[in-house]
N, C-alpha and C positions, 0 to 999 in steps of 0.2 A: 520571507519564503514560507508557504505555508502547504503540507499535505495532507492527502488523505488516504490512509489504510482501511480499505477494504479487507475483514477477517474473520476467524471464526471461532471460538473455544478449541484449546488443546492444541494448538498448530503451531507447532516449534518454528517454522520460518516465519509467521506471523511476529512472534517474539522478538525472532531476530531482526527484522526488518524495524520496529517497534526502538529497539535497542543500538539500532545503526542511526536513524535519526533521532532517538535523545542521546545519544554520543556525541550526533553533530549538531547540538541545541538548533534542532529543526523540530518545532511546532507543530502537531500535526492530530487531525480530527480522525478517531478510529471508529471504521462503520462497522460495526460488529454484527452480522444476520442471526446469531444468535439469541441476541440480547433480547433487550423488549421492544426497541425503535426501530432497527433496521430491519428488512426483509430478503429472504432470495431475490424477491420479486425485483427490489429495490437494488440488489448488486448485478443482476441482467439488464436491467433496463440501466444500469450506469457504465456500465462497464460488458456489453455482448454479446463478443467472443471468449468472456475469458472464463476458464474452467477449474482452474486453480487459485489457492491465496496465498499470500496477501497479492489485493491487486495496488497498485499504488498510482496515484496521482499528486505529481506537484505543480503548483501556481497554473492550478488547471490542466494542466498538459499531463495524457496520460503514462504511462514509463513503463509498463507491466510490473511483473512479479519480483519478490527479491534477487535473482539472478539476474534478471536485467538492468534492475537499478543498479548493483554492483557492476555488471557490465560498461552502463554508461560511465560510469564513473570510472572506472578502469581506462577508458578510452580517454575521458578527458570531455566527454558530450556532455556531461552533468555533473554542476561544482557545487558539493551540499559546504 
């Protein structure tokens, strides 16, 4: 299983979401628009509508933000 966190400097549920999959030794490539590689540009065009962070993608599928991945997974839709 492999993700990727879309995030930003300073964003406590970035953290968290960060913290929920190395809890669940889940893998995962963090796109930081801060940093020096990622861009805005680069989190719109990945991810479109979304307006908040973290966004999150796993094994390509997208899942939204930490609420939602909790969500899934409260449901039972997503087994990290």
């Amino acid at each position: 299983m492999r993700a990727v966190v879309w995030s930003k400097n300073n964003c406590v549920i970035c953290d968290r979401a960060k913290a929920y999959l190395d809890s669940k030794k889940i893998s995962y490539e963090e796109r930081n628009i801060e940093g020096s590689k990622w861009t805005p540009s680069d989190f719109f065009e990945a991810v479109p509508n979304a307006r908040t962070f973290p966004q999150i993608l796993i094994d390509g599928k997208y899942i939204g933000g930490y609420d939602m991945m909790m969500t899934h997974i409260n449901l039972g839709e997503l087994k990290l």
